[in-house]
N, CA, C and O of each residue as an XYZ file, in Angstrom:
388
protein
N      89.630    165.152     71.498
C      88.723    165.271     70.380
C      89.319    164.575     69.160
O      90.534    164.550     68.962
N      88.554    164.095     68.469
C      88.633    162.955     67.251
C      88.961    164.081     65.824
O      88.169    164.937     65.429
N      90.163    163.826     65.305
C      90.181    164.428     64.170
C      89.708    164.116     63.023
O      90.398    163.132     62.756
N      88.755    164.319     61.833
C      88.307    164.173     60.952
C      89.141    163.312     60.026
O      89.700    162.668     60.914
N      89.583    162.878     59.036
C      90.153    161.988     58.112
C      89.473    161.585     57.158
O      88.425    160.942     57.211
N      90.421    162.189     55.643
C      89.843    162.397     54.331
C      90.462    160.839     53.706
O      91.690    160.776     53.765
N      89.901    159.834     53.235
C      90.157    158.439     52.550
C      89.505    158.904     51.440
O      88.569    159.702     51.396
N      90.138    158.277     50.437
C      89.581    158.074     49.053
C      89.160    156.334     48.652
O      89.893    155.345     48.680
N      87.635    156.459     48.271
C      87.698    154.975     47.929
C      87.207    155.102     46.575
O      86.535    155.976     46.026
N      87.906    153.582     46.011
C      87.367    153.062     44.889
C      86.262    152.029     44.985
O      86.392    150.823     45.198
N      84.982    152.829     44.759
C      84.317    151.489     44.166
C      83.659    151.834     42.794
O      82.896    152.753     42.498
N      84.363    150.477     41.791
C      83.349    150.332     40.440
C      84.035    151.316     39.863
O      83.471    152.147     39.151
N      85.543    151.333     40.144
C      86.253    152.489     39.379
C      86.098    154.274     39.769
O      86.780    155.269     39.524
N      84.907    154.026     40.446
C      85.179    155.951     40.710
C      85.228    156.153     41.744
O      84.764    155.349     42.552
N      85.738    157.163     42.077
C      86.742    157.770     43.437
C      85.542    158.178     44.448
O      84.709    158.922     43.930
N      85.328    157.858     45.667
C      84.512    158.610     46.551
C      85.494    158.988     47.463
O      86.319    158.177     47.882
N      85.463    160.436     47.883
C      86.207    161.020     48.663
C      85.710    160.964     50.276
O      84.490    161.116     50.209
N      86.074    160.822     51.638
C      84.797    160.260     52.328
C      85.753    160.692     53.841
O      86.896    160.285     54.047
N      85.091    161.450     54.628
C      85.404    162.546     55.525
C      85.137    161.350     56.736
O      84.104    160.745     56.450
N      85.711    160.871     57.902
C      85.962    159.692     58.774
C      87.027    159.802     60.098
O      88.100    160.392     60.221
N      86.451    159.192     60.773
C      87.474    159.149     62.050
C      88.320    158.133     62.171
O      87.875    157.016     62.433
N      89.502    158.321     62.025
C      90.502    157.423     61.519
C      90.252    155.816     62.347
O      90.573    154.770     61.783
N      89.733    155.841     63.525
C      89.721    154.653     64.083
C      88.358    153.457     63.095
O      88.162    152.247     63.211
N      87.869    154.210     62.446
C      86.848    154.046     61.471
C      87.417    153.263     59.860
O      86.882    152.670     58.923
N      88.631    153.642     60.205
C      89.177    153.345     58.409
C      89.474    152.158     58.128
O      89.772    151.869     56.969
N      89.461    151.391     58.941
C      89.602    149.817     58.834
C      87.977    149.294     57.796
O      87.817    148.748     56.704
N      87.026    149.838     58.888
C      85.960    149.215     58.848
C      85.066    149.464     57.596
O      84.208    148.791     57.025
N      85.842    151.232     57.308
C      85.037    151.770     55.928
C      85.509    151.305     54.896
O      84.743    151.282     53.933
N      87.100    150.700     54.678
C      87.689    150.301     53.600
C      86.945    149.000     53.288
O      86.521    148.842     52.143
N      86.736    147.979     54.294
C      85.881    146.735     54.272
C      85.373    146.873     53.566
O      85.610    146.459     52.431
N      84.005    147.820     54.075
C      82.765    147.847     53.513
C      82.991    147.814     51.947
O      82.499    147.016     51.149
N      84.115    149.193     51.617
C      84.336    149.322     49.837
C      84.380    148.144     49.334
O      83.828    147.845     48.275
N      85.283    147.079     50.304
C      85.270    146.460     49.613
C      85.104    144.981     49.607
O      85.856    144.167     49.070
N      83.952    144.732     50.316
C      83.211    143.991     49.983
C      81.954    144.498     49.072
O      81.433    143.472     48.634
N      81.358    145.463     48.674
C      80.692    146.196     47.672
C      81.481    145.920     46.857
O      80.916    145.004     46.259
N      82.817    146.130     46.199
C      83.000    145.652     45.114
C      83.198    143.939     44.652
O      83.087    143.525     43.498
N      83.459    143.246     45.654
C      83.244    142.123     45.411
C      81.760    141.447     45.239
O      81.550    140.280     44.908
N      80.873    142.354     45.511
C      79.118    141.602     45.876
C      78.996    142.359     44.139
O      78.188    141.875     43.346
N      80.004    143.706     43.679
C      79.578    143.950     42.002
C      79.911    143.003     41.330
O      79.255    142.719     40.328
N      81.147    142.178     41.749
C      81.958    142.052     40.754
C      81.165    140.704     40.380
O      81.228    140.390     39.191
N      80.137    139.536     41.570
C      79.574    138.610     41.447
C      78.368    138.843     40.350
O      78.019    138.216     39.350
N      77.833    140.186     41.083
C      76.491    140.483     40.042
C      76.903    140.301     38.327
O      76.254    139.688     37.479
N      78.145    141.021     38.159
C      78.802    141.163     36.904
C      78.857    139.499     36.293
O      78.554    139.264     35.124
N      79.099    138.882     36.838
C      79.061    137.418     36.459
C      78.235    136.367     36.192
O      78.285    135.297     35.586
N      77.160    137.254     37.079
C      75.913    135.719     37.148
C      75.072    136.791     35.921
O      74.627    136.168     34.957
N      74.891    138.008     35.917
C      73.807    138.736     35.213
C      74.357    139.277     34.375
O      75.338    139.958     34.675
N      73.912    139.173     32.954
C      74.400    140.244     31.859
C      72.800    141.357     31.768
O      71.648    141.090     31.424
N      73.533    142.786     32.314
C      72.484    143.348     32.241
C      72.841    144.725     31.661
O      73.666    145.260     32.403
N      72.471    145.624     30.432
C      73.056    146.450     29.657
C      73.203    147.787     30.645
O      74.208    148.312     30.167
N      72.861    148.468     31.531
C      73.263    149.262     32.237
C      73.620    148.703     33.754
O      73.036    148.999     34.797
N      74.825    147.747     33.566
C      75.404    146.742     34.652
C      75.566    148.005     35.831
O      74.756    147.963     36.757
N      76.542    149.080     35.828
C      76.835    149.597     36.838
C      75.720    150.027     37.574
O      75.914    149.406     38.619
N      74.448    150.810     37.789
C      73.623    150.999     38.196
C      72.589    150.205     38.960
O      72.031    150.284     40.054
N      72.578    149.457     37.980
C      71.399    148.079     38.288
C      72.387    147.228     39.208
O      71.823    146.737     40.186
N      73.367    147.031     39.123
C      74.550    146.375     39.932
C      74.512    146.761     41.408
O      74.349    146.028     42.383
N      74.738    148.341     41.335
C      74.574    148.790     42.482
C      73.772    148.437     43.147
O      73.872    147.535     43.979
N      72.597    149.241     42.844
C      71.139    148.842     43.289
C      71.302    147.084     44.033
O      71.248    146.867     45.243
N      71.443    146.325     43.274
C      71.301    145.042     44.023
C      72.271    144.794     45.354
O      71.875    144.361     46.436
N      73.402    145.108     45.074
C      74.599    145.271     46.488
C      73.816    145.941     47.282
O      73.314    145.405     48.271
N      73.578    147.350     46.925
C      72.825    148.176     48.241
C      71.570    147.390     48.843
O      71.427    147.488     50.062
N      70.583    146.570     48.084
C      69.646    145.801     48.715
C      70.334    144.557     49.417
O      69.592    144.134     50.304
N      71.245    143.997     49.334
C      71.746    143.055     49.227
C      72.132    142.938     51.279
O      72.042    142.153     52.224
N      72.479    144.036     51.010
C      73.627    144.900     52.124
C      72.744    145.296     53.099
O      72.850    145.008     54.291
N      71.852    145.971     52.586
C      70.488    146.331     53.768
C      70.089    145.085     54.445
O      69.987    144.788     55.635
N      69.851    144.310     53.121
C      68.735    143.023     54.125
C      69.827    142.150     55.149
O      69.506    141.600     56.203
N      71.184    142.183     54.545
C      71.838    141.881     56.086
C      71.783    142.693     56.702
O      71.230    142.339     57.743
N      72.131    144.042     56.731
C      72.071    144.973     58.298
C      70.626    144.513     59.053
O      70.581    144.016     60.178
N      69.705    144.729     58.376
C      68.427    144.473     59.160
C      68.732    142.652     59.459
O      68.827    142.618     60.686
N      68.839    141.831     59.169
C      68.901    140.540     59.777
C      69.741    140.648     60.757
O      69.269    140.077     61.740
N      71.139    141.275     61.049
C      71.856    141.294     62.054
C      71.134    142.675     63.249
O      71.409    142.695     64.449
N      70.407    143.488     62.707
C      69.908    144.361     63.438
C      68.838    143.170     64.436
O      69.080    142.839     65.597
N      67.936    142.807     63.797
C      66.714    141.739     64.222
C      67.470    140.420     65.229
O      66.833    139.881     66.134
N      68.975    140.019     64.868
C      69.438    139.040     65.637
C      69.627    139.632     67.017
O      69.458    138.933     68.016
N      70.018    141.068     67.102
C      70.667    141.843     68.107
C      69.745    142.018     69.140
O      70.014    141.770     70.315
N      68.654    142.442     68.745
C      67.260    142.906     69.296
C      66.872    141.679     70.107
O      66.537    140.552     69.743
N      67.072    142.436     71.784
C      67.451    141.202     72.741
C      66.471    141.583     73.671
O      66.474    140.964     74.735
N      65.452    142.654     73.470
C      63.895    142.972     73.618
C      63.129    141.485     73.878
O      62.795    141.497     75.062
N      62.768    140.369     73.332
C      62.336    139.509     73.502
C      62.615    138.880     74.644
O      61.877    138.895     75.629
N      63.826    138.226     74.556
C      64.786    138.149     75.648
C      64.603    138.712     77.438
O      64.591    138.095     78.504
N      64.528    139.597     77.217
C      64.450    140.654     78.814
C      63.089    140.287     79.399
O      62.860    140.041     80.583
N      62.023    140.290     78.150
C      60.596    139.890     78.522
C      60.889    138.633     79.059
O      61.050    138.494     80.272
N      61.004    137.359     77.977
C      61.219    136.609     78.545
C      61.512    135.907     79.686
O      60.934    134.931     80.166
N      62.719    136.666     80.162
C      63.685    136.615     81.314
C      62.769    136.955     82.805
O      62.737    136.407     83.907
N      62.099    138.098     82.229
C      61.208    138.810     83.373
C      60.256    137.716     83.556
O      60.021    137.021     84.545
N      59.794    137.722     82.458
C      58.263    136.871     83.248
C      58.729    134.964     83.545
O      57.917    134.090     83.848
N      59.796    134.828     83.398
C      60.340    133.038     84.095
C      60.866    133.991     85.802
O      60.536    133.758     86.965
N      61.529    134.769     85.370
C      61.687    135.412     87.120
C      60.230    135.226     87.790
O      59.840    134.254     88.437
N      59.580    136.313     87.495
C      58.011    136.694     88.267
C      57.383    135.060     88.474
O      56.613    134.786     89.394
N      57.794    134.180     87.588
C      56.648    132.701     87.619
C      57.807    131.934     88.571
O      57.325    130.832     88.835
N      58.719    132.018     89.001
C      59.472    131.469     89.949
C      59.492    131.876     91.148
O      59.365    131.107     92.101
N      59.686    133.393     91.282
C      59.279    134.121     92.488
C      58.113    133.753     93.079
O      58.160    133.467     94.275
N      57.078    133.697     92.504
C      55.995    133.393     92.601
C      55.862    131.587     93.175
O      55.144    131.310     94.136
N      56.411    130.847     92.655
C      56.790    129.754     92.882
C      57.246    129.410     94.147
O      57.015    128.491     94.933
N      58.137    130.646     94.132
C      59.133    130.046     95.545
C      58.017    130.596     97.056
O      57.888    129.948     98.095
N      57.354    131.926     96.735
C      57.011    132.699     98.002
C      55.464    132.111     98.008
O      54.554    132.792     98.481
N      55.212    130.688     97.401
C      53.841    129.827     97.770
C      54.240    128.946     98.411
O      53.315    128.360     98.974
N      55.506    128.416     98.681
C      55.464    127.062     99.848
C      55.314    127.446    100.754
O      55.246    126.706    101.735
C-alpha cells in the first residue's frame, strides 16, 4: 500500500500544502512549475491591475486547453473504427475470389 506524502508548493508566492503519492512528486512539482513560469509570461506581456488572479485564470485556461488537445490526440476511438472497417472491406475482398 502507497503511503500518502505531504509537499509544499510555491506558486505566485503562496504555499499550497498538497497530500500525494510520492511516486507522483516529480510530476506535481512540474506542474508548479511550469504554472509559475506560464504567470511569470502573463506578468510580462499584460499589465493588468489585479495581475495575480486574472493571471491565474489565464494559466488555468491555458493548461486545460492543452490537457484536452492531448486528451483529443490520445482518443484512438477513430482509429479502431477505422481499422475495423479496412479489415471487414478486405476480408470481404479476399473470401470473393
Amino acid at each position: 500500500m502507497k503511503e500518502p506524502f505531504v509537499i509544499n508548493l510555491d506558486i505566485d508566492g503562496r504555499k499550497y500544502p498538497l497530500t500525494i503519492e510520492r511516486d507522483e512528486e516529480e510530476l506535481v512539482r512540474a506542474a508548479a512549475k511550469q504554472i509559475q513560469v506560464k504567470l511569470n509570461q502573463y506578468r510580462q506581456h499584460y499589465f493588468i491591475d489585479d495581475i495575480a488572479s486574472k493571471s491565474l485564470d489565464m494559466v488555468a485556461i491555458q493548461l486545460s486547453i492543452s490537457e484536452l488537445k492531448l486528451t483529443k490526440m490520445k482518443d484512438t476511438d477513430l482509429f479502431v473504427d477505422k481499422i475495423q472497417q479496412l479489415n471487414e472491406e478486405l476480408e470481404a475482398y479476399l473470401t470473393s475470389e
